[in-house]
Structure formats: C-alpha cells, structure tokens
C-alpha positions in Angstrom: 8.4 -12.2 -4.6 8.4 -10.0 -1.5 8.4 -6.2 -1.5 8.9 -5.1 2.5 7.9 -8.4 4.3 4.5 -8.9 2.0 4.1 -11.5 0.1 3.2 -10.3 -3.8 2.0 -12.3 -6.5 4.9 -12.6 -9.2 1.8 -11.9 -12.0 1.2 -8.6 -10.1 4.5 -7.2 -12.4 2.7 -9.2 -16.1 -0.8 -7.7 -15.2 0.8 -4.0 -14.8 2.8 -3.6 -18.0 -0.1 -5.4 -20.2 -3.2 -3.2 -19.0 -0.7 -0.2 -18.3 -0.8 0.3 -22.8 -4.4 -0.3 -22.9 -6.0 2.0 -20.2 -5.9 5.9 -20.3 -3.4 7.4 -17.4 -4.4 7.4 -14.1 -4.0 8.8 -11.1 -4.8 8.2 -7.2 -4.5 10.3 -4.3 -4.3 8.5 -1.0 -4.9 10.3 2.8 -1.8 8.9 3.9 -2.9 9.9 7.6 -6.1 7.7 7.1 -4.1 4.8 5.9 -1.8 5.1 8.8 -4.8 5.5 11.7 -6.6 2.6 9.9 -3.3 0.2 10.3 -2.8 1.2 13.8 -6.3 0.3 15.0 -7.3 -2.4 11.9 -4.3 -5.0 13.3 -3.7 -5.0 16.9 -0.7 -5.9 19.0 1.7 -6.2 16.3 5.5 -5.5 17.2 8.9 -6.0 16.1 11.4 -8.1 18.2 12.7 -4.9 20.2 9.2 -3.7 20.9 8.0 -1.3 18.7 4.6 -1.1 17.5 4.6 -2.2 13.3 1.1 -2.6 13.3 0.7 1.0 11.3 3.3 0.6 9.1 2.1 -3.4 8.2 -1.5 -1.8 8.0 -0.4 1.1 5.8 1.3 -0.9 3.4 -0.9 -3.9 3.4 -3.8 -0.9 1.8 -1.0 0.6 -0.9 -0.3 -2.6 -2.3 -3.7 -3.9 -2.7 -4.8 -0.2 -4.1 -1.9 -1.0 -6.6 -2.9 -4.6 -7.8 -7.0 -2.9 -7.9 -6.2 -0.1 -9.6 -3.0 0.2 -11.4 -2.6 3.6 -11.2 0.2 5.1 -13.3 1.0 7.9 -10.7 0.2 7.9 -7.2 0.0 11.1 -4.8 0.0 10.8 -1.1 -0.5 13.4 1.5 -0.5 13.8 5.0 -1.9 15.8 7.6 0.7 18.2 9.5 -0.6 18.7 12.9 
C-alpha cells in the first residue's frame, strides 16, 4: 500500500481497528511548523523533476505517519505558526 509516495505496511490498517476498541480515546497535537522545519533540514537536497524543493513535505509526512503507526491516536490536532 502507498499513501502519498510512502510505502505503509498493509498491517498498519489491522493493528488500528483492533487496539482502536481496546484503548481509551486519544488525542495528539502536532507543531506542524516544527515538523515542517525538521523535514526541510533533516533530508537534504531532495527535489521534484521541475525543481522544487520536497524535502519538507517528504520530511513532514515521513514524522505523521510514523506518529500514527506509534501512537494510534483517534484524533489528531495540528497547528501552525502564523508569522
């Protein structure tokens, strides 16, 4: 299975519904500004075929899935900085 060019486990989706009924609710707030600095400077020189720099974006959602498979929240906040 792939969810936006990553590579996901196809038990990610069996271990989500089975500890979902088991566990009490959770939820996780991300600094979605963090995430995004820490892809941009964590992977260097990535870029798509025109150019543009991807590294942030790869970086950002590399750190969402894996805080899905670790935590399985049930809801998920994330914010960002405005200036």
């Amino acid at each position: 299975m792939v969810i936006s060019g990553l590579p996901v486990r196809l038990s990610f989706a069996k271990r989500l519904t089975r500890r979902r009924h088991l566990e009490k609710p959770t939820l996780v707030l991300v600094d979605g500004s963090g995430y995004i600095f820490r892809g941009y400077f964590a992977i260097r020189s990535m870029t798509a075929a025109d150019g543009t720099p991807v590294n942030a974006v790869f970086g950002y959602s590399s750190m969402i899935l894996s805080l899905l498979a670790d935590f399985d929240p049930q809801q998920i906040v994330v914010a960002f900085d405005t200036k």
